[in-house]
N, C-alpha and C positions, 0 to 999 in steps of 0.2 A: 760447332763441331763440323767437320770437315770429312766427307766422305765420300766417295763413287756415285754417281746417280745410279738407280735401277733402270734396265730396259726388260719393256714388254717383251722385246723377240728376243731376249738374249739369257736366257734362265743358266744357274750359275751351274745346274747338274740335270745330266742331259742323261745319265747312265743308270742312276737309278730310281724309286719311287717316291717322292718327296710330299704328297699331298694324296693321305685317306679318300677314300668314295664319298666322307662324310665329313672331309673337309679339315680334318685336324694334319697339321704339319708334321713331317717323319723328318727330325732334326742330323743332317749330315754334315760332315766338313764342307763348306763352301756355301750354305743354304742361311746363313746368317751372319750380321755383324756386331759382334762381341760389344765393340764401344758403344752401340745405339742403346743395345741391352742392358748392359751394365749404368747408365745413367739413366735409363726408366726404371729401372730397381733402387738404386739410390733414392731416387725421386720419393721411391713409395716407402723406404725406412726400412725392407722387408728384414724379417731374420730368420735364419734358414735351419734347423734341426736335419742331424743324421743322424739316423737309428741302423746299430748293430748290435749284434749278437754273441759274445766275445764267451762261451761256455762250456767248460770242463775243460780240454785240451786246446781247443780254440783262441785260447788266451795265446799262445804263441802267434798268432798271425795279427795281435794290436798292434806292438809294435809298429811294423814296419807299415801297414795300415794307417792309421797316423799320423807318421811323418810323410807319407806320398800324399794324404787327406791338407796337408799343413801346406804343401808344396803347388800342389794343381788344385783343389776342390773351394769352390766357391773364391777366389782372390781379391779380394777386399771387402766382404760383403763378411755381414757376423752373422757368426755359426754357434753352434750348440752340436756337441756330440754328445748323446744320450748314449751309453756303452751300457747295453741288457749281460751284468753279470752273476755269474752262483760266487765270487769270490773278489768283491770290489778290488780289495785290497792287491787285488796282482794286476792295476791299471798301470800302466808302464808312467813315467815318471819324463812326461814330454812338455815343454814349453811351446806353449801357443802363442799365437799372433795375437793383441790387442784386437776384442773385439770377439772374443772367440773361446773357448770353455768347454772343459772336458766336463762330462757329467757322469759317475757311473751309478747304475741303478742294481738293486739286488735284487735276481729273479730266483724262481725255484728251479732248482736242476730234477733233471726227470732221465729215469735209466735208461730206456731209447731213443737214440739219436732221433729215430723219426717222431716221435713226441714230442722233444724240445722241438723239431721246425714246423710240426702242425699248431707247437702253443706257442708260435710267433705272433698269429693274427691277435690274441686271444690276450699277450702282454701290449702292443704294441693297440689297441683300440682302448685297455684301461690307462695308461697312461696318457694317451692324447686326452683323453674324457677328464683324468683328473688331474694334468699340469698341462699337458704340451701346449695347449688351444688357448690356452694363458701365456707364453713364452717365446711364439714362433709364428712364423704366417705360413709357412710349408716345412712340409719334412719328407725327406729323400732316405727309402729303407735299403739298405744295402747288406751285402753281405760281406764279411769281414778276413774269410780268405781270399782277397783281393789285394791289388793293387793300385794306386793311381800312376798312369804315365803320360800323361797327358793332361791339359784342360778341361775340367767339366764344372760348370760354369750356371750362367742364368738362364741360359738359354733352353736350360731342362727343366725349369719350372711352367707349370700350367695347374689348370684345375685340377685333373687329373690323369697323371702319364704312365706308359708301361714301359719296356722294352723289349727289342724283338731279339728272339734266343739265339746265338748264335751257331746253334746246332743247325736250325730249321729255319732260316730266313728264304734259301732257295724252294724250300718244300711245300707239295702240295698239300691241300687240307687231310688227306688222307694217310698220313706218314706223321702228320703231328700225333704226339703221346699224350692227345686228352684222355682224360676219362671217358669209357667205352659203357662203362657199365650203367643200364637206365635208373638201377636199382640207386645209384649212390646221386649224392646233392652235387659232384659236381661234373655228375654227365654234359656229354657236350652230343648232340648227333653229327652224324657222317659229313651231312651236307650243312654244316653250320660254322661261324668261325673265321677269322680273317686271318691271322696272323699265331706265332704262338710266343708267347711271352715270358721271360725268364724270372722266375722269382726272386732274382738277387739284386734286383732294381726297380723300383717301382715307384710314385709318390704322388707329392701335391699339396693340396693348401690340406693343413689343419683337418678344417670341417671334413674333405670328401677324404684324405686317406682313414677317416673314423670311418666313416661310413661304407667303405671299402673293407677295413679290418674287423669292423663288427659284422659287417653280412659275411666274410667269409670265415670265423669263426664260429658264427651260428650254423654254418653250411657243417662244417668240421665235427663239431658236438652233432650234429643232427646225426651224422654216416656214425657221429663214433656209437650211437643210443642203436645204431643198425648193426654192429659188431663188424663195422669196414672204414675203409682207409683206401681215400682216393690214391690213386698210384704213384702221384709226386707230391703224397701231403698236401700243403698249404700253394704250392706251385698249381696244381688243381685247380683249387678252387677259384684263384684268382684268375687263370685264364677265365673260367667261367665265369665270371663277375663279368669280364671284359668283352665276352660277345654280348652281354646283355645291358652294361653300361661304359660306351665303350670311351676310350681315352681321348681327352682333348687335345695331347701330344705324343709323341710316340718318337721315341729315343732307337738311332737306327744300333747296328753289330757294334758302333765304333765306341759303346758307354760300356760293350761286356763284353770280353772278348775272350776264345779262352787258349791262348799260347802269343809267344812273342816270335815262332819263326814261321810261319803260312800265313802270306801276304797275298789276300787276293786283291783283284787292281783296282776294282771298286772302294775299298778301304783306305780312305787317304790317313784314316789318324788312328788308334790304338789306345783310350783314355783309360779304361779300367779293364786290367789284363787277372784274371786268377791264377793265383798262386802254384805251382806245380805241388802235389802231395801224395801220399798214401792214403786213398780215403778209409776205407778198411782200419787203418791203425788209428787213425785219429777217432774213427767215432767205435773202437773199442779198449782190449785195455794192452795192449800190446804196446812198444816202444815207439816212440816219431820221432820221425827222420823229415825235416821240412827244410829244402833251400829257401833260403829267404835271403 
């Protein structure tokens, strides 16, 4: 294989943050090279699980979901989409790549929205427990009003990774929307906290996103036996997982992103952009209206 040498004095990104206090790499356009990657993953056999959530009106957004998953996510490397749905039967009807396999799984639909994404942790840790950790060496949880426009690739695999929200990447710890309250499991204090982390991406080998999804569904049931409900659901909780077991990778704005026209200059690439919507209609019973 045939590639650039590295130089000590010549670091490829000079503009933003690329390397944790604690040593785990913050993965940007230019901080890595794809071919090195992609043949130490071969090497290892790896097969890679996506977990979404495709429930009640949400099925509109597989589709196209899918086929952008088909185009840039993971490219050559076998995949498993695991599709968490209340209605298998309206899995869209797409041809995969050799190598590669739609799964859909039948979960229980629950009347509030914010239910169904607090019992995210809660499906997605019984499943790894009784098939995933048999079928996959990592699995990448995503959320499924997304799009792929870009590359995303191996280079987002590690033990286990977050990513940084792209509301709050400029923001001080004080402006992030943890939980405030000491009373709930997934309080965070004032002066704690590195970064804030979007729930719509997250992952890892196997073993540690179980162990990820079990403490933070145990956190969940615990607030819920309190008659409370962390502020962003299961988004909560995981930040708080992560100041106290924190990521061994950390996937920068460029894996979530959320519009395709505010181009700041730091952002060379745009991999997973979300969907434009009516949140309000989709997670009631009003009619949707979604470009796609």
């Amino acid at each position: 294989m045939v590639y650039s040498k590295p130089h000590i004095f010549k670091p490829p990104r000079t503009d933003v943050l690329t390397v944790t206090p604690w040593l785990a790499p913050i993965i940007w356009e230019g901080t890595f090279n794809l071919d090195i990657l992609n043949e130490q993953f071969r090497q290892r056999n790896a097969t890679i699980g996506l977990t979404v959530f495709a429930i009640k009106k949400y099925v509109v957004f597989l589709q196209r979901f899918l086929e952008t998953a088909e185009t840039y996510f993971m490219v050559g490397h076998r995949v498993k989409y695991y599709i968490f749905m209340d209605r298998p039967e309206a899995v869209p009807n797409i041809t995969v790549k050799a190598g590669r396999e739609i799964v859909p799984l039948r979960v229980q639909n629950y009347p509030r929205w914010q239910e169904i994404s607090m019992r995210r942790m809660e499906m997605i840790s019984h499943y790894i427990q009784q098939r995933f950790i048999h079928e996959v060496d990592f699995l990448v949880c995503v959320d499924v009003d997304m799009w792929f426009s870009d590359h995303v690739g191996v280079e987002i695999l590690s033990e286990v990774f977050g990513t940084i929200h792209p509301a709050f990447y400029p923001s001080e710890r004080k402006a992030f929307t943890y939980e405030r309250r000491p009373e709930s499991e997934a309080f965070i204090p004032q002066d704690e906290g590195d970064f804030y982390y979007a729930g719509g991406f997250f992952g890892g080998t196997a073993a540690e996103v179980y162990k990820l999804s079990k403490k933070c569904h145990e956190a969940i049931m615990a607030d819920k036996n309190k008659s409370m409900e962390a502020i962003w659901q299961e988004e909560s909780h995981l930040n708080k997982y992560f100041v106290y077991h924190k990521p061994t990778k950390i996937l920068s704005p460029e894996y979530l992103w959320f519009g395709e026209r505010y181009n700041p200059r730091f952002l060379k690439k745009k991999r997973f952009i979300e969907i434009p919507k009516n949140r309000s209609a989709i997670r009631n019973k009003r009619h949707l209206h979604v470009k796609l």
